[in-house]
DOVEX-649615 format. One record per residue: x, z, y of N, C-alpha, C in turn; residue in three letters. Coordinates in steps of 0.2 Angstrom, whole numbers, plus 5000, padded with zeros to 4 digits. Layout:
BEGIN
NODE   n_x   n_z   n_y  ca_x  ca_z  ca_y   c_x   c_z   c_y  code
NODE     X     Z     Y     X     Z     Y     X     Z     Y   Ala
...
//
This chain:
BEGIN
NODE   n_x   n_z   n_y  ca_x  ca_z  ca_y   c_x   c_z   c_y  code
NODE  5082  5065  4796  5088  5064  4801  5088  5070  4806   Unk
NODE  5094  5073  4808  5094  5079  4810  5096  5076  4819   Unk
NODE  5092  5082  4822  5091  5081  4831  5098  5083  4833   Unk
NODE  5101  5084  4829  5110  5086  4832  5113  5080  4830   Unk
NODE  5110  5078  4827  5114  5071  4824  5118  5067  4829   Unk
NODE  5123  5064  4829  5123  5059  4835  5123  5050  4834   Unk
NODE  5120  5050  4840  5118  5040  4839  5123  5037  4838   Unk
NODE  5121  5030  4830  5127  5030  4829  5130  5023  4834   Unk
NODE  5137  5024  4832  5143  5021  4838  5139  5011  4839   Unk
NODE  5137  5009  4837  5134  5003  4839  5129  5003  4845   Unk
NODE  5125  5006  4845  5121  5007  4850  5122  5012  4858   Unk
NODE  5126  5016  4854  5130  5021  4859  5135  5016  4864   Unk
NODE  5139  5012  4862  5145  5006  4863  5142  5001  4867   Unk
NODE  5136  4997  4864  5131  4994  4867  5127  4997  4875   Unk
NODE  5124  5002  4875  5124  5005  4881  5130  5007  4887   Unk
NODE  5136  5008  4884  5142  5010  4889  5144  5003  4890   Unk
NODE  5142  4997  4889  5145  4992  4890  5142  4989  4893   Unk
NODE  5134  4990  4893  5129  4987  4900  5130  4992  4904   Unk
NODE  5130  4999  4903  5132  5003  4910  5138  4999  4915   Unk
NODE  5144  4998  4912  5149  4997  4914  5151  4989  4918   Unk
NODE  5147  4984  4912  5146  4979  4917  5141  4976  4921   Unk
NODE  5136  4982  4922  5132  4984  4928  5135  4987  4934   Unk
NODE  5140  4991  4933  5143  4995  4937  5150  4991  4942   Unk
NODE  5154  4986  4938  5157  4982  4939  5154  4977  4944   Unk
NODE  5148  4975  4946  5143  4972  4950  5141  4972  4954   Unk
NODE  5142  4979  4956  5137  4985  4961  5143  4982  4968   Unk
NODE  5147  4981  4969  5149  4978  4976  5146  4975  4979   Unk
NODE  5144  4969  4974  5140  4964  4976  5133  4965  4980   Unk
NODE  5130  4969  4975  5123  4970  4975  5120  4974  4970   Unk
NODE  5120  4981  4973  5119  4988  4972  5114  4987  4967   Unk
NODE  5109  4987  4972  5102  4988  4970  5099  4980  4963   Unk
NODE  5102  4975  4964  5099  4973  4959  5103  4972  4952   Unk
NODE  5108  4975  4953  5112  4976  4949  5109  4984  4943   Unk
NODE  5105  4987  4948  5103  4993  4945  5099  4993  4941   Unk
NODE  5092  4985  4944  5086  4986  4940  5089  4980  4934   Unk
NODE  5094  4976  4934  5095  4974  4928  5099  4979  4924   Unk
NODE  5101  4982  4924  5105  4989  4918  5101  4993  4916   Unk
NODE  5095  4993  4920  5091  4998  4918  5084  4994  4915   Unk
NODE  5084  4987  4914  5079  4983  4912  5084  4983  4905   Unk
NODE  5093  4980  4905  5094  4980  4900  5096  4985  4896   Unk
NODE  5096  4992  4897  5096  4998  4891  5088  4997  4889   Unk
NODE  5083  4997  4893  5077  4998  4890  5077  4994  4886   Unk
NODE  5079  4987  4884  5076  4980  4877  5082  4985  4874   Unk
NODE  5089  4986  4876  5090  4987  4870  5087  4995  4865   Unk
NODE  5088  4998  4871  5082  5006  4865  5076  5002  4863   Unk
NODE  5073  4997  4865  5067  4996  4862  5069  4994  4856   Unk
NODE  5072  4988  4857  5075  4986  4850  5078  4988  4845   Unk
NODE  5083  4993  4847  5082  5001  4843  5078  5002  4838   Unk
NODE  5073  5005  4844  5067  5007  4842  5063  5004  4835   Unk
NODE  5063  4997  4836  5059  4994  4832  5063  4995  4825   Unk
NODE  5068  4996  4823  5072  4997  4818  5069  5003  4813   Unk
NODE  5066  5009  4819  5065  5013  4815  5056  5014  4814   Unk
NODE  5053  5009  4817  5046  5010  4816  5042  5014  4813   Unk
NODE  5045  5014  4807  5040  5019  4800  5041  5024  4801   Unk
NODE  5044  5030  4807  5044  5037  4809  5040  5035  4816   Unk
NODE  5036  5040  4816  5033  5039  4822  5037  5044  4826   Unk
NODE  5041  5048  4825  5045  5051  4831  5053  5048  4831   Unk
NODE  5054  5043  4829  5061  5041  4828  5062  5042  4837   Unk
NODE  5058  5035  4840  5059  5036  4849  5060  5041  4852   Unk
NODE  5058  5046  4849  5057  5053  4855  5067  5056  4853   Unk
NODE  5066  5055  4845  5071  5057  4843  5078  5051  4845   Unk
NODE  5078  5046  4847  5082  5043  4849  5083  5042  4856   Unk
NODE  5081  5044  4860  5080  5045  4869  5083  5051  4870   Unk
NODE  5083  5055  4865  5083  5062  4867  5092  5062  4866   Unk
NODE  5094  5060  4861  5101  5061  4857  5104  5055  4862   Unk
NODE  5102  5049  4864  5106  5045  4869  5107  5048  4874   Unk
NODE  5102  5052  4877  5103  5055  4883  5107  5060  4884   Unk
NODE  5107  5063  4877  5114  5069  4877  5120  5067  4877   Unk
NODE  5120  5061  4877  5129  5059  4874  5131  5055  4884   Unk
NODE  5126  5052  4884  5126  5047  4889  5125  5050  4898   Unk
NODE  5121  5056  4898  5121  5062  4902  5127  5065  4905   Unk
NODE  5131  5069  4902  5139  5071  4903  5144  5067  4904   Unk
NODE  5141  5060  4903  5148  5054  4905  5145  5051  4910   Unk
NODE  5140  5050  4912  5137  5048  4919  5134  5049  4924   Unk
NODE  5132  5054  4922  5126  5059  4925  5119  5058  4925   Unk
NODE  5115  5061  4931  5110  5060  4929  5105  5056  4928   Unk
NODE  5107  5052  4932  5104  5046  4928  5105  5040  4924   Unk
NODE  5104  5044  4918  5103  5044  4909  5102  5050  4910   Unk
NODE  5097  5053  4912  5093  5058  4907  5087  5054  4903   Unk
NODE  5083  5061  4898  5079  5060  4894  5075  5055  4899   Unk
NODE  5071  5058  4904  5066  5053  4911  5066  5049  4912   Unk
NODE  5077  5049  4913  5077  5041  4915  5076  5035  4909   Unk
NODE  5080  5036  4904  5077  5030  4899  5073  5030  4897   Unk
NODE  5067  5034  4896  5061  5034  4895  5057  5029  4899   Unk
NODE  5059  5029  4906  5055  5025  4910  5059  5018  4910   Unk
NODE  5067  5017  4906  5069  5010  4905  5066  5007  4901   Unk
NODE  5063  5012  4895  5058  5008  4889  5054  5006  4892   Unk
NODE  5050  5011  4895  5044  5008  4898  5044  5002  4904   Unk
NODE  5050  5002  4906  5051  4996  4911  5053  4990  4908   Unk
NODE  5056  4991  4903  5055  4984  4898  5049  4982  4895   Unk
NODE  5046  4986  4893  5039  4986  4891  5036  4983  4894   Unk
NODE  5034  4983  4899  5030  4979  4905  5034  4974  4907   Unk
NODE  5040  4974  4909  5041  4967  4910  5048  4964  4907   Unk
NODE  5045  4961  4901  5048  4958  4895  5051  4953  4898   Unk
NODE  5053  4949  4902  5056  4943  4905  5060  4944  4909   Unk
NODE  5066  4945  4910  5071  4946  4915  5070  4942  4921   Unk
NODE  5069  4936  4918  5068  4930  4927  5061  4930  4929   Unk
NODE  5056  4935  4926  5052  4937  4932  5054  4943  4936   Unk
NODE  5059  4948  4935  5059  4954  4938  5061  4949  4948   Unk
NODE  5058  4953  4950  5056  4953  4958  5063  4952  4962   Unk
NODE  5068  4951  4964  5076  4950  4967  5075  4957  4974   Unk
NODE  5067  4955  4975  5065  4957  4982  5065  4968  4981   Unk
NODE  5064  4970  4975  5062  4976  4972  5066  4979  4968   Unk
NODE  5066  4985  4972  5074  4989  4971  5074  4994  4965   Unk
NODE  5078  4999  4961  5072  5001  4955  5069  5006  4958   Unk
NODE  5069  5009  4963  5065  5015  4967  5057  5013  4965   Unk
NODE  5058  5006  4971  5050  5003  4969  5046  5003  4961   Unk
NODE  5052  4999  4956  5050  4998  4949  5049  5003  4948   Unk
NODE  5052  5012  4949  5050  5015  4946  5042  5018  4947   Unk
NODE  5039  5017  4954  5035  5019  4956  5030  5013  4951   Unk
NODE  5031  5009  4953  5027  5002  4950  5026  5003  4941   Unk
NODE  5031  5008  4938  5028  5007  4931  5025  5014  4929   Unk
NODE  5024  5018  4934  5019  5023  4932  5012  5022  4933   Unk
NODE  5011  5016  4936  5005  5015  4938  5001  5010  4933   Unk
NODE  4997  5014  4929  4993  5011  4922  4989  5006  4922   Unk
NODE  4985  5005  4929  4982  4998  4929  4984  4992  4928   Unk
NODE  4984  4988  4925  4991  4983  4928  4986  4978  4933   Unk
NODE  4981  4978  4937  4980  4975  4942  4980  4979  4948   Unk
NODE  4982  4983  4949  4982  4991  4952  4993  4990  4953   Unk
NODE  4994  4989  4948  5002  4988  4948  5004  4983  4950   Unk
NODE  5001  4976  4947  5001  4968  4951  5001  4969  4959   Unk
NODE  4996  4971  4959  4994  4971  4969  5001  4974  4973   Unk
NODE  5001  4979  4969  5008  4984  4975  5015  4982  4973   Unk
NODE  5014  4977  4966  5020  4975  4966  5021  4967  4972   Unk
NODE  5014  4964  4972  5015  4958  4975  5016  4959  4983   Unk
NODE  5012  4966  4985  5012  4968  4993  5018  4972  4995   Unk
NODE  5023  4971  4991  5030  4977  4994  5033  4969  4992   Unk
NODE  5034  4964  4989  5038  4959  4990  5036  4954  4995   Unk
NODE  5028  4953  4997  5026  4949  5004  5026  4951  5011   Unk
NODE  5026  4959  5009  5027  4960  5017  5035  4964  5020   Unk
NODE  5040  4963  5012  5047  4967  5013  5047  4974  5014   Unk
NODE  5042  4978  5012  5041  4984  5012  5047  4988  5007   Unk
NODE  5049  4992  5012  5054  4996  5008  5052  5003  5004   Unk
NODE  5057  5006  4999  5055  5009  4993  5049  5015  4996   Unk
NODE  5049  5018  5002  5046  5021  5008  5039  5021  5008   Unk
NODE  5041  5013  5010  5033  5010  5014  5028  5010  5006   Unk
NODE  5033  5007  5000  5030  5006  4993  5027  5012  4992   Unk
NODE  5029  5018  4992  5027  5025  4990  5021  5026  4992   Unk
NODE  5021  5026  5003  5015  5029  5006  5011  5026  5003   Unk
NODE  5009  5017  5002  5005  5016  5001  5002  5014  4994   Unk
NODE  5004  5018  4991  5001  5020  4986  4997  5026  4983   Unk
NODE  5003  5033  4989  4999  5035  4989  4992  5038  4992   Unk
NODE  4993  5032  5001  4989  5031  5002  4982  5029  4999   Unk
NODE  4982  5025  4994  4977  5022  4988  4976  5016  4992   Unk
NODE  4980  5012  4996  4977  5004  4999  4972  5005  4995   Unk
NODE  4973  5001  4989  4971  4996  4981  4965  5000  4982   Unk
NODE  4964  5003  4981  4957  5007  4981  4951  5007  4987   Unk
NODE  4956  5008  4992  4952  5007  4998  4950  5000  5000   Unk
NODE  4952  4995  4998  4952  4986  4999  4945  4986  4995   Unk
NODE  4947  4991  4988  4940  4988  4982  4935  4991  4989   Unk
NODE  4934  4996  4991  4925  4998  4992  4923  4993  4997   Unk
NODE  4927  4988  4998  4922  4983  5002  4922  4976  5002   Unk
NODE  4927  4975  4996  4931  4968  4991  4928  4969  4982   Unk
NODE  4928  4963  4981  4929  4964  4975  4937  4963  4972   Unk
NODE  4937  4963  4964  4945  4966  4962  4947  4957  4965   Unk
NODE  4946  4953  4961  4948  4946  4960  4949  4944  4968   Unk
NODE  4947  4946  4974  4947  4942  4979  4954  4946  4984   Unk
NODE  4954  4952  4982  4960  4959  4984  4965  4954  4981   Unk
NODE  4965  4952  4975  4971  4950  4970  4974  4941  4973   Unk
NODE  4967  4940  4975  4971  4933  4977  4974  4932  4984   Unk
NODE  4972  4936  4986  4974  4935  4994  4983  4938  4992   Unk
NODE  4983  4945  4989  4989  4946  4989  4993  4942  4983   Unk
NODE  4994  4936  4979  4996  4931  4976  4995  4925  4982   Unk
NODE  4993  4926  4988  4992  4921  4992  4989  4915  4990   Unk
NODE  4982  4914  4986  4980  4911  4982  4974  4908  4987   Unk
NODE  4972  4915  4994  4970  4912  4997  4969  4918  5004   Unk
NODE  4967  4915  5008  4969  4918  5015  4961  4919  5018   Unk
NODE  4961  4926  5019  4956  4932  5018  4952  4927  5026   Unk
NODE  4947  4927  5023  4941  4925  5026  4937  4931  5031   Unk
NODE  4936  4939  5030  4932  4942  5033  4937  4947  5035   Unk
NODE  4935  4952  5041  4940  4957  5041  4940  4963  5036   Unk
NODE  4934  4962  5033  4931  4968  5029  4938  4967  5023   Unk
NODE  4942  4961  5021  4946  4960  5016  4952  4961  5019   Unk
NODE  4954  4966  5024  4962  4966  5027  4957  4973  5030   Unk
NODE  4953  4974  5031  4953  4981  5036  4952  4987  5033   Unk
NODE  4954  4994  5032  4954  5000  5028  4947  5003  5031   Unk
NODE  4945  5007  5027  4943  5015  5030  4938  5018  5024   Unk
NODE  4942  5024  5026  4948  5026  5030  4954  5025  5031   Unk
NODE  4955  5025  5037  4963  5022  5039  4968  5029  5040   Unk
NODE  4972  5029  5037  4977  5035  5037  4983  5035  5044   Unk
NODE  4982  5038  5043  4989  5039  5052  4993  5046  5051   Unk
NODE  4995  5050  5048  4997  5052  5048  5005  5053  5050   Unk
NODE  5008  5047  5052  5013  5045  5055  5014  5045  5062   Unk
NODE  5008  5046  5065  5008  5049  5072  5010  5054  5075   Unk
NODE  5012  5059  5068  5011  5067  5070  5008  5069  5075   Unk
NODE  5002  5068  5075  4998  5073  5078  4995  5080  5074   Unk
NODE  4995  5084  5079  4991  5090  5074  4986  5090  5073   Unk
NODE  4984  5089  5067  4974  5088  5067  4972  5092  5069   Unk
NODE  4972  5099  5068  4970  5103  5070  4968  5106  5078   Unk
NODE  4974  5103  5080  4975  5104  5089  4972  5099  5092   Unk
NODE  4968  5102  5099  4966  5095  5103  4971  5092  5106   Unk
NODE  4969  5084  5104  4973  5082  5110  4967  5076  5114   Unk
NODE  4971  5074  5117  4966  5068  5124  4966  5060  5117   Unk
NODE  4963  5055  5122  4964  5047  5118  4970  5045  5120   Unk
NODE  4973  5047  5126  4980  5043  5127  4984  5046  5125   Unk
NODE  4984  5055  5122  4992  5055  5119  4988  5051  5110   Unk
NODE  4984  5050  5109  4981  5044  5103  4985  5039  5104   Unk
NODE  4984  5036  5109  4987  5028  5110  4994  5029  5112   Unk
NODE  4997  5035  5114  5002  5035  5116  5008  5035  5110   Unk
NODE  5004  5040  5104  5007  5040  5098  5009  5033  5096   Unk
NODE  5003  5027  5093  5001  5023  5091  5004  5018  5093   Unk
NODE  5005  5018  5101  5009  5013  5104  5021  5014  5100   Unk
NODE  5019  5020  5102  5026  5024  5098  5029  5020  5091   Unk
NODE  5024  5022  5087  5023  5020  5080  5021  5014  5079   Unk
NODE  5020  5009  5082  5014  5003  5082  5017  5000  5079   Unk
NODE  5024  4997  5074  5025  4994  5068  5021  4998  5061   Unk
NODE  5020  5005  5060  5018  5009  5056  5010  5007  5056   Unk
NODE  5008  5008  5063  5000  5007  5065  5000  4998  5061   Unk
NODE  5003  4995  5063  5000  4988  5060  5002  4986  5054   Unk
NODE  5006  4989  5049  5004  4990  5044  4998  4992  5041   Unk
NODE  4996  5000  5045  4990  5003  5038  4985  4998  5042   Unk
NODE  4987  4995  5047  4979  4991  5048  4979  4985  5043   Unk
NODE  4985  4982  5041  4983  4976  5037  4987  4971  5038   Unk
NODE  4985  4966  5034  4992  4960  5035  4989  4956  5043   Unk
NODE  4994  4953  5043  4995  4948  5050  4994  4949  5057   Unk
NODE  4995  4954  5058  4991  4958  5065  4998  4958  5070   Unk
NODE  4997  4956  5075  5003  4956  5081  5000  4959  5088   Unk
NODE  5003  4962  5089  5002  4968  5096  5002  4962  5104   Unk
NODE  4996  4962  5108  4994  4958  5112  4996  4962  5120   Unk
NODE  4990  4968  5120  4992  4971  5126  4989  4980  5123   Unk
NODE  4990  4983  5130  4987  4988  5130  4984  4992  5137   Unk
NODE  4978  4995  5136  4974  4996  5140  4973  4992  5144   Unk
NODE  4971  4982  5140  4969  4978  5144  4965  4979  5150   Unk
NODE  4965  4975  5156  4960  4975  5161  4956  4971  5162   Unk
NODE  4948  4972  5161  4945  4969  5162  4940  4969  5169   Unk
NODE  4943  4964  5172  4937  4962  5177  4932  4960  5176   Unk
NODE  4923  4962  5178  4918  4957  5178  4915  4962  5184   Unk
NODE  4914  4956  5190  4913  4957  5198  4917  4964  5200   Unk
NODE  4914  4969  5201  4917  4974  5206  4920  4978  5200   Unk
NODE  4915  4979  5195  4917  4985  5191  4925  4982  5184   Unk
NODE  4928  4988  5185  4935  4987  5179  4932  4990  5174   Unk
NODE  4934  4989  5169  4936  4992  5162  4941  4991  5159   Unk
NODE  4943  4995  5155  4952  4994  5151  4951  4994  5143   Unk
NODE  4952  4992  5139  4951  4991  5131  4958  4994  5129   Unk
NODE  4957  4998  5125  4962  5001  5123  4968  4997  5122   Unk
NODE  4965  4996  5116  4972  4991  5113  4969  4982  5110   Unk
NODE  4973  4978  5112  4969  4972  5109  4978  4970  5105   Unk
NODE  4976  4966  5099  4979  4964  5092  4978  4957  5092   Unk
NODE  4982  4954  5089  4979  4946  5087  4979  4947  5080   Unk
NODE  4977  4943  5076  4978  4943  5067  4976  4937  5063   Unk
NODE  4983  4934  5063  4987  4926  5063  4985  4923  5055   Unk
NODE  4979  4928  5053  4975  4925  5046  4970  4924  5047   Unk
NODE  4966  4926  5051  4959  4928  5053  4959  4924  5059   Unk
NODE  4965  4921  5063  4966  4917  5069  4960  4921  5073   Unk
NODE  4960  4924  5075  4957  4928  5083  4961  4935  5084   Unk
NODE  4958  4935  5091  4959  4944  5095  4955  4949  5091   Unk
NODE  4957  4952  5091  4955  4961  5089  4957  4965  5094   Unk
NODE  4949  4967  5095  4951  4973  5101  4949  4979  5098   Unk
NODE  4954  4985  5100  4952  4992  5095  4951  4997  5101   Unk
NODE  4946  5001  5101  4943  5005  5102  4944  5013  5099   Unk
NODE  4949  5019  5105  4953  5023  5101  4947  5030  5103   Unk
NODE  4943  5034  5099  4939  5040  5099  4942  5044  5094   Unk
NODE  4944  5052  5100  4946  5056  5097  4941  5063  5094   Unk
NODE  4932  5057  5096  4929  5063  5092  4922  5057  5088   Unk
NODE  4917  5059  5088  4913  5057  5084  4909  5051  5085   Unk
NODE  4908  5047  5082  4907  5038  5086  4899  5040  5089   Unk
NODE  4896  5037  5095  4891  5037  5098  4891  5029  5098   Unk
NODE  4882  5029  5100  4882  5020  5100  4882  5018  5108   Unk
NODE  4886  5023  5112  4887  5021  5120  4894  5018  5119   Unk
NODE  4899  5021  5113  4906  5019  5113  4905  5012  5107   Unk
NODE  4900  5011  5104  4898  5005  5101  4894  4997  5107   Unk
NODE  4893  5001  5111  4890  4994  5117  4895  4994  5121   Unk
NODE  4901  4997  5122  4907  4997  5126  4911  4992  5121   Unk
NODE  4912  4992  5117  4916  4986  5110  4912  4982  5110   Unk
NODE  4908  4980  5110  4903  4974  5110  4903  4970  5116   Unk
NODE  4903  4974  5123  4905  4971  5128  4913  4967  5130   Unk
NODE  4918  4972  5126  4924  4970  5127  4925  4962  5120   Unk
NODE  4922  4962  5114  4923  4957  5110  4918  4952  5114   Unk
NODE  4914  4953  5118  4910  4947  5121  4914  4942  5125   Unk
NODE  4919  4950  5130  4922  4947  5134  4928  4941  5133   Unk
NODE  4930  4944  5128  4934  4939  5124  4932  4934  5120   Unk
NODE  4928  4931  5117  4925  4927  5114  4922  4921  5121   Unk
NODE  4922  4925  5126  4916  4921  5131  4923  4917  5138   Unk
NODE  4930  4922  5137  4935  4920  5142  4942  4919  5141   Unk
NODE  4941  4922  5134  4949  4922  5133  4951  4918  5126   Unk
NODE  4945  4917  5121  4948  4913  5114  4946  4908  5115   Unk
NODE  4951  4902  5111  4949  4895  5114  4945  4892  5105   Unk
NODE  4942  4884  5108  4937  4883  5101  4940  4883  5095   Unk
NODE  4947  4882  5094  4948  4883  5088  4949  4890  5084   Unk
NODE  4948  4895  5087  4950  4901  5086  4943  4906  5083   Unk
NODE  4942  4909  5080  4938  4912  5076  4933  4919  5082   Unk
NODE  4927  4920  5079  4927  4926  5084  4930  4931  5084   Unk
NODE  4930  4935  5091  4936  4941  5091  4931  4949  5087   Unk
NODE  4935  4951  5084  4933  4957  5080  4934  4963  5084   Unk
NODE  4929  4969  5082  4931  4975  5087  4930  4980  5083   Unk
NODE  4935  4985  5084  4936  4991  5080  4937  4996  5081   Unk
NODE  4932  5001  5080  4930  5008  5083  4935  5013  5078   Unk
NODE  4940  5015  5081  4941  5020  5076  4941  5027  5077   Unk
NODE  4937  5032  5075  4936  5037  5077  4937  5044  5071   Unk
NODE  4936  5049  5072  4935  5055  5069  4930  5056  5063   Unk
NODE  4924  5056  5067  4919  5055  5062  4913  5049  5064   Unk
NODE  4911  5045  5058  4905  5040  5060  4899  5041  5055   Unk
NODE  4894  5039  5061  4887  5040  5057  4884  5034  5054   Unk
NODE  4885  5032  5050  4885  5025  5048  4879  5020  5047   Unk
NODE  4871  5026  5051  4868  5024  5051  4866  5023  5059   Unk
NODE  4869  5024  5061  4869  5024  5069  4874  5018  5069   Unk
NODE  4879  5017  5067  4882  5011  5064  4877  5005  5064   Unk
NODE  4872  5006  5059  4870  4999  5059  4863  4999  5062   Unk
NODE  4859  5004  5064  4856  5002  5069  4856  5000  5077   Unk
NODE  4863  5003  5077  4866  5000  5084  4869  4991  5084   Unk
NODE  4870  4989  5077  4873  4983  5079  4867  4978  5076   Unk
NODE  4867  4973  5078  4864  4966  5073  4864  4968  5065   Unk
NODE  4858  4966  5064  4858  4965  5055  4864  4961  5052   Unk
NODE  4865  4954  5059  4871  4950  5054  4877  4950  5058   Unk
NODE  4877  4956  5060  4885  4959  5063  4890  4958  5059   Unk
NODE  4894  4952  5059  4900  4952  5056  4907  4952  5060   Unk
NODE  4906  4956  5066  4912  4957  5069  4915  4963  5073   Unk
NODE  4912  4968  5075  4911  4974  5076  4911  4978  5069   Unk
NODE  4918  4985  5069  4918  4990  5062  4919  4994  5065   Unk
NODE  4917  5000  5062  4921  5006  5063  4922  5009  5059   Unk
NODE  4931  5011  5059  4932  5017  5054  4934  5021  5056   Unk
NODE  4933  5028  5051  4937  5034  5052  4943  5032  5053   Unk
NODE  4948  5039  5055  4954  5038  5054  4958  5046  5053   Unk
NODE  4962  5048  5047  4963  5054  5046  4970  5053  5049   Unk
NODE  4973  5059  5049  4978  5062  5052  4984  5065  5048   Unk
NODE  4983  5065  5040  4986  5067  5037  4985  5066  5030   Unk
NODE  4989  5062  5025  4988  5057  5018  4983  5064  5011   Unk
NODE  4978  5064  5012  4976  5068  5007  4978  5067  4999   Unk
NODE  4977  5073  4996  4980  5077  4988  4977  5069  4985   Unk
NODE  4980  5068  4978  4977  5063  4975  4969  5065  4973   Unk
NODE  4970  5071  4970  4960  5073  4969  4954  5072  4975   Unk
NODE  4959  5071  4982  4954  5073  4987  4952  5064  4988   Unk
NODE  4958  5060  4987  4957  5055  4988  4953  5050  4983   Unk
NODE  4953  5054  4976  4949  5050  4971  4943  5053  4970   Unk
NODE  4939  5059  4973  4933  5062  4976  4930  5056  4983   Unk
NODE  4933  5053  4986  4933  5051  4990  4931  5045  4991   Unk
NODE  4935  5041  4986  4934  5034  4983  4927  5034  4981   Unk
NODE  4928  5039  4976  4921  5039  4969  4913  5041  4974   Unk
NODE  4916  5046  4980  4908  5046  4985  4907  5039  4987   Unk
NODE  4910  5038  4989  4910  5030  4993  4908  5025  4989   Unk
NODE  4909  5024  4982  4907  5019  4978  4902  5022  4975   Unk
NODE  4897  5029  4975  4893  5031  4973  4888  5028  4976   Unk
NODE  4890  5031  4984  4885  5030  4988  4880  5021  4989   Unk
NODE  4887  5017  4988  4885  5011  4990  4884  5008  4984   Unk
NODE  4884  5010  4976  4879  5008  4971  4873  5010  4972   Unk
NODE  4869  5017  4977  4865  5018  4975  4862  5014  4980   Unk
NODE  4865  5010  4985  4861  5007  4993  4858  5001  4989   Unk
NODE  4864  4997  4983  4863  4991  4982  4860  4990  4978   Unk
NODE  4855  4995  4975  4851  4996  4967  4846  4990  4967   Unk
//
């Protein structure tokens, strides 16, 4: 079969006819209009496809010749790329009436390069529970959330919370670290103070309470604490309406000490002992700083410390390699703790 050949008119007729009463739709509804035209070119090249089984290059050689024809009367998308990822998008999701209403194909395109399918499940489930747009879908991905949840979650309990299957018991199942901020724009490299920190954060605090995790809503900032003469102020206090308690965060723009760990332990005291009522859970506190010593970490708190964390927090979303070096230390380190 010759690669100048052209695809014949049943299949070529068959695609300009779904373009078209796709196209005819798009007033209505752009974007779901988009992912169904491009869910149904992909069945039908599959189906194509399957016709010619017995050449192992028939697909490469039929993607390439649709795209030729289908390219200069629509543009670019119908290149070779794009129905290459339609195949693929029907491949994975073979049932129309499961496709997402909520997920645009920006998302799906993101969502079908991703080869895990519990890896692809998860960020498909948490861009349609939390309405995160094709954006938010990107950062956090390549953020690596799904990565970052495993090194202190196993896979099945990451997976059930987000199918709402159940509502996350620890903070360690909702909280990162490292926690990425790079939306603050600050210059890592330049000094700054903790209040142009919180100053950012306060700026950005829909941004900020996403990477922190689900459920979290903004209480005060630089509460005031009285106890007799002396004040204190807490940076930032959160509430987090799955975990039902306060979270108070603790903002350090350099290396954690266990003087700014008995300062958090005082401010979750004070709220556990004055401000959270019995049915409320105890209140959580979290250090987020630069760098931590994580055995300083734990000899400064209780053996059975389940409330007090501290994470880093970077200032800028690192290379995929830096991130998967990163991951792979972290789960090195802590199968060698739990030998």
């Amino acid at each position: 079969m010759s690669g100048v050949e052209k695809v014949k008119s049943s299949l070529l007729n068959d695609v300009r006819e779904i373009i078209s009463a796709a196209r005819s739709q798009a007033v209505r509804s752009v974007d779901s209009c988009r992912v169904q035209m491009y869910w149904h070119i992909g069945r039908r090249i599959f189906e194509e496809e399957q016709h010619g089984k017995d050449r192992a290059d028939y697909g490469v050689y039929l993607i390439k010749n649709l795209a030729k024809q289908l390219e200069p009367e629509y543009g670019s998308g119908f290149s070779v790329r794009q129905l290459e990822m339609c195949r693929q998008f029907y491949r994975l999701y073979p049932i129309a009436n499961a496709l997402r209403s909520q997920l645009n194909w920006t998302q799906y395109r993101m969502l079908i390069q991703i080869e895990d399918p519990d890896k692809r499940l998860y960020y498909e489930l948490e861009s349609v529970n939390n309405n995160w747009t094709a954006r938010e879908t990107e950062r956090q991905i390549n953020s690596q959330l799904y990565e970052r949840l495993l090194l202190s979650n196993d896979k099945d309990a990451v997976l059930a919370v987000a199918r709402k299957e159940r509502i996350p018991q620890s903070p360690l199942e909702i909280i990162k670290d490292p926690m990425y901020l790079e939306f603050l724009g600050l210059e890592r490299e330049a000094a700054y103070y903790e209040k142009d920190f919180e100053s950012a954060i306060i700026t950005h605090l829909q941004h900020f309470l996403l990477e922190l995790g689900q459920g979290f809503t903004f209480v005060a900032r630089q509460k005031r604490i009285l106890l007799e003469d002396d004040e204190f102020f807490a940076d930032l206090v959160l509430y987090n309406r799955l975990l039902r308690c306060f979270v108070v965060i603790e903002l350090k723009t350099g290396k954690l000490t266990h003087q700014d760990l008995g300062h958090l332990q005082m401010y979750v005291n004070y709220y556990d002992r004055v401000e959270k009522t019995a049915e409320e859970n105890p209140t959580i506190g979290i250090l987020l700083c630069t760098d931590k010593n994580d055995t300083v970490v734990r000899m400064a708190l209780p053996e059975d410390n389940r409330t007090i964390l501290a994470s880093e927090y970077k200032l800028y979303l690192p290379t995929q390699t830096q991130l998967i070096d990163e991951v792979n230390s972290v789960l090195k380190s802590y199968n060698a703790e739990n030998k």
